[in-house]
C-alpha positions as a printed NumPy array, in Angstrom:
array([[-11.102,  36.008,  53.941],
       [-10.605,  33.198,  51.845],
       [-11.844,  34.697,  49.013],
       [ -9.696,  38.04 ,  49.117],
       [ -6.698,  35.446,  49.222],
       [ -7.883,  33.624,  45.75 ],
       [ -8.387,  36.721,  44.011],
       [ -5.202,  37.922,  45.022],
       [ -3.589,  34.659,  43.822],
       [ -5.521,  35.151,  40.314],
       [ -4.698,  38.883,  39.827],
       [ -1.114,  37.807,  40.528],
       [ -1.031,  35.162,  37.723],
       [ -2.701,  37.084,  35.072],
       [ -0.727,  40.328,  36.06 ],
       [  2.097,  37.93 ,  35.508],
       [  0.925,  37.065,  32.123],
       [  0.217,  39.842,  30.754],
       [  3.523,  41.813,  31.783],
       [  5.128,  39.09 ,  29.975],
       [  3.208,  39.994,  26.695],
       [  4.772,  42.014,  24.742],
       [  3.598,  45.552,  23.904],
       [  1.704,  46.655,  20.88 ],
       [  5.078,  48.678,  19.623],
       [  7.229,  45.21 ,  20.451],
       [  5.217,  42.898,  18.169],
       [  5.261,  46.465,  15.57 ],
       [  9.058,  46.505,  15.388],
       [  9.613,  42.83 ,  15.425],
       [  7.633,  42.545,  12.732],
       [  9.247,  45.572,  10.726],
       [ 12.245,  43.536,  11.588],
       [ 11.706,  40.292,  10.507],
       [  9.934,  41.461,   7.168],
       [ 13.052,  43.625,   6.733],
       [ 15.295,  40.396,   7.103],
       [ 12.9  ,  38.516,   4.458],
       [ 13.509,  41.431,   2.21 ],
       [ 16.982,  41.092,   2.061],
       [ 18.439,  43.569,   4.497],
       [ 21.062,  43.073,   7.199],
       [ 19.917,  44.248,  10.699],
       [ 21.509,  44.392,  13.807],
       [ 21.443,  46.932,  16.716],
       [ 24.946,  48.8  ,  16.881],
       [ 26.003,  52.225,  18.202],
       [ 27.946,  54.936,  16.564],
       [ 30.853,  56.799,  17.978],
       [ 30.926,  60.266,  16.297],
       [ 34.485,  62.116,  15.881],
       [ 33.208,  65.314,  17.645],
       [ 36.476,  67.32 ,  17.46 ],
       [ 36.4  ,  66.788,  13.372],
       [ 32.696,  67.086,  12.851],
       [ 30.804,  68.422,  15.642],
       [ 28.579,  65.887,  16.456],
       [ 28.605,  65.126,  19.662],
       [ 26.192,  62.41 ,  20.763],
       [ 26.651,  58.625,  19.988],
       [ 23.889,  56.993,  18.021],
       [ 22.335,  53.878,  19.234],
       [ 20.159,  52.044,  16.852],
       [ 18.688,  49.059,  14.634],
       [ 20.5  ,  49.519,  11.648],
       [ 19.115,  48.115,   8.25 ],
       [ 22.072,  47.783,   5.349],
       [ 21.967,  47.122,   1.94 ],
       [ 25.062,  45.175,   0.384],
       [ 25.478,  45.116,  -3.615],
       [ 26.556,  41.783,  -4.736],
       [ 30.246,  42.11 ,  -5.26 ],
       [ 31.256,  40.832,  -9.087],
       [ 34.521,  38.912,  -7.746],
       [ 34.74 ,  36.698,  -4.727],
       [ 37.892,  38.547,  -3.752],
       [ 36.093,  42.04 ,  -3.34 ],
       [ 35.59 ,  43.368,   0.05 ],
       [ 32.98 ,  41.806,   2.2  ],
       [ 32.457,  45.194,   3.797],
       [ 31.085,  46.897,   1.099],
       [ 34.354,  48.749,   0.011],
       [ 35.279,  52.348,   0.79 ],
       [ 33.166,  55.002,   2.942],
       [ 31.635,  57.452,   0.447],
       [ 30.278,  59.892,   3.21 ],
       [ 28.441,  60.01 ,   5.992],
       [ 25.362,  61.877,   7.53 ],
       [ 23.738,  62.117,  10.947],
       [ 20.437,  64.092,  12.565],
       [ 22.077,  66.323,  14.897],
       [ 23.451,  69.634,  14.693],
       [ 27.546,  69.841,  13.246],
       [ 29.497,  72.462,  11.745],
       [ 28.265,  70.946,   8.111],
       [ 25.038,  70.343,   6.571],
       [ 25.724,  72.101,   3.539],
       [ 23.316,  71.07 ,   0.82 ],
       [ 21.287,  68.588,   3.271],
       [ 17.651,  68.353,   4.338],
       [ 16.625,  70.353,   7.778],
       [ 18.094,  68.415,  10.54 ],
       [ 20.909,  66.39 ,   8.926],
       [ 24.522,  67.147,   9.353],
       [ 27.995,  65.225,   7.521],
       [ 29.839,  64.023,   9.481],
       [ 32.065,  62.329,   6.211],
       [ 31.654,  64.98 ,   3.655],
       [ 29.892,  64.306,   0.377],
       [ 29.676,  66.042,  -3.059],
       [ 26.532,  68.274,  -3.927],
       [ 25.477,  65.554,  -5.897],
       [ 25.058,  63.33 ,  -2.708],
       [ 23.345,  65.945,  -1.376],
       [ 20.843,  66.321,  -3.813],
       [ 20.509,  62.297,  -4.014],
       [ 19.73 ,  62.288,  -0.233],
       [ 17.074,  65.21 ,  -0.792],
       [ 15.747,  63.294,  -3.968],
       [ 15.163,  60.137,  -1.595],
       [ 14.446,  61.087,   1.941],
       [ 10.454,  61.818,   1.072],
       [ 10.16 ,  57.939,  -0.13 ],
       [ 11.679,  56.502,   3.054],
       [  8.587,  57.477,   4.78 ],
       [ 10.756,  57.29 ,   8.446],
       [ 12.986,  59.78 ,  10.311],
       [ 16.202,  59.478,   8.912],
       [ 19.392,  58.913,  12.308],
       [ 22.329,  57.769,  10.209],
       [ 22.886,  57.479,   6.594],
       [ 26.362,  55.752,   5.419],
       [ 27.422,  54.98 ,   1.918],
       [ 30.391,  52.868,   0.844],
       [ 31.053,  51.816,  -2.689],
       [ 28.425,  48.404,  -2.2  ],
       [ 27.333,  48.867,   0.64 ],
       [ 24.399,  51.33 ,   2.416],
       [ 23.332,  51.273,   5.475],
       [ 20.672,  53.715,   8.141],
       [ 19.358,  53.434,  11.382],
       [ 16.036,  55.145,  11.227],
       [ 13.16 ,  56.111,  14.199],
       [ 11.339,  52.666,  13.043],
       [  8.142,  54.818,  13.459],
       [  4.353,  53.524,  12.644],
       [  3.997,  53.391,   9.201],
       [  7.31 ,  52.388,   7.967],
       [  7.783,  49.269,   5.848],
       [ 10.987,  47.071,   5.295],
       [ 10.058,  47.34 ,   1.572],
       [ 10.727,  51.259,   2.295],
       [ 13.488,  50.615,   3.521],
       [ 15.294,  48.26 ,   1.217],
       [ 13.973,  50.713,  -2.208],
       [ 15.558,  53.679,   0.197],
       [ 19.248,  51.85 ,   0.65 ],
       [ 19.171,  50.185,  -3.043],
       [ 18.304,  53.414,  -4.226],
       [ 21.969,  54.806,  -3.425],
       [ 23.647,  52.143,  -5.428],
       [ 22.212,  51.989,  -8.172],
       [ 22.846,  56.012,  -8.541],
       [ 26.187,  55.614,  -8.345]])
């Protein structure tokens, strides 16, 4: 009787243990993360609030997001990255004229942006959730699926600014 108690002590400890380790996906994304934040990128975990009645997306987007800001060439420039450029989303709206399968605007671009965002999508090597633009500043939340790589990521964003 004994016995049956100890082992029941021991299972509990090293169930204990290892539900406190963290999963094989946890130490994945932590590491995307942190080699991300070495590369230069801003990340942070945020959520989007769509305008459904002018766009037609519906859902909010909640997400790591990974931005890219250009080094402004006064001090007095805005820290934000200046003005939105446009905006695009994966999920269905009333626009995704000129966009890959799946994405939608939801702040209208030119056909130019369009084609930049076709150009570029194939060398993120991710599943593209949000895409926004300013003057110097880019920033995406992606699916942060196996495979992707912060470098990736930061040649994706940096890509945008330096076609503009």
């Amino acid at each position: 009787m004994t016995w049956i108690i100890i082992a029941a002590a021991v299972m509990a400890i090293i169930g204990s243990v290892f539900w406190l380790k963290p999963s094989a996906r946890d130490s994945r994304l932590a590491e995307l993360r942190f080699n991300a934040i070495r590369a230069g990128l801003q990340v942070r975990q945020f959520t989007f609030k769509p305008d459904a009645a002018k766009t037609g997306v519906r859902d909010d987007i909640t997400a790591t997001s990974y931005s890219w800001l250009q080094q402004s060439r006064t001090q007095h420039e805005d820290a934000a990255g200046g003005e939105l450029k446009y905006r695009v989303v994966r999920q269905p709206a009333w626009d995704h004229e000129g966009l890959p399968e799946g994405l939608s605007w939801h702040n209208k671009g030119t056909q130019a942006d369009a084609a930049t965002i076709s150009r570029l999508l194939p060398e993120l090597n991710d599943e593209l959730i949000l895409l926004e633009v300013y003057e110097r500043r880019v920033c995406m939340m992606t699916a942060e699926k196996q495979g992707s790589t912060a470098d990736n990521y930061r040649d994706f964003l940096q890509a945008f600014l330096s076609d503009s």
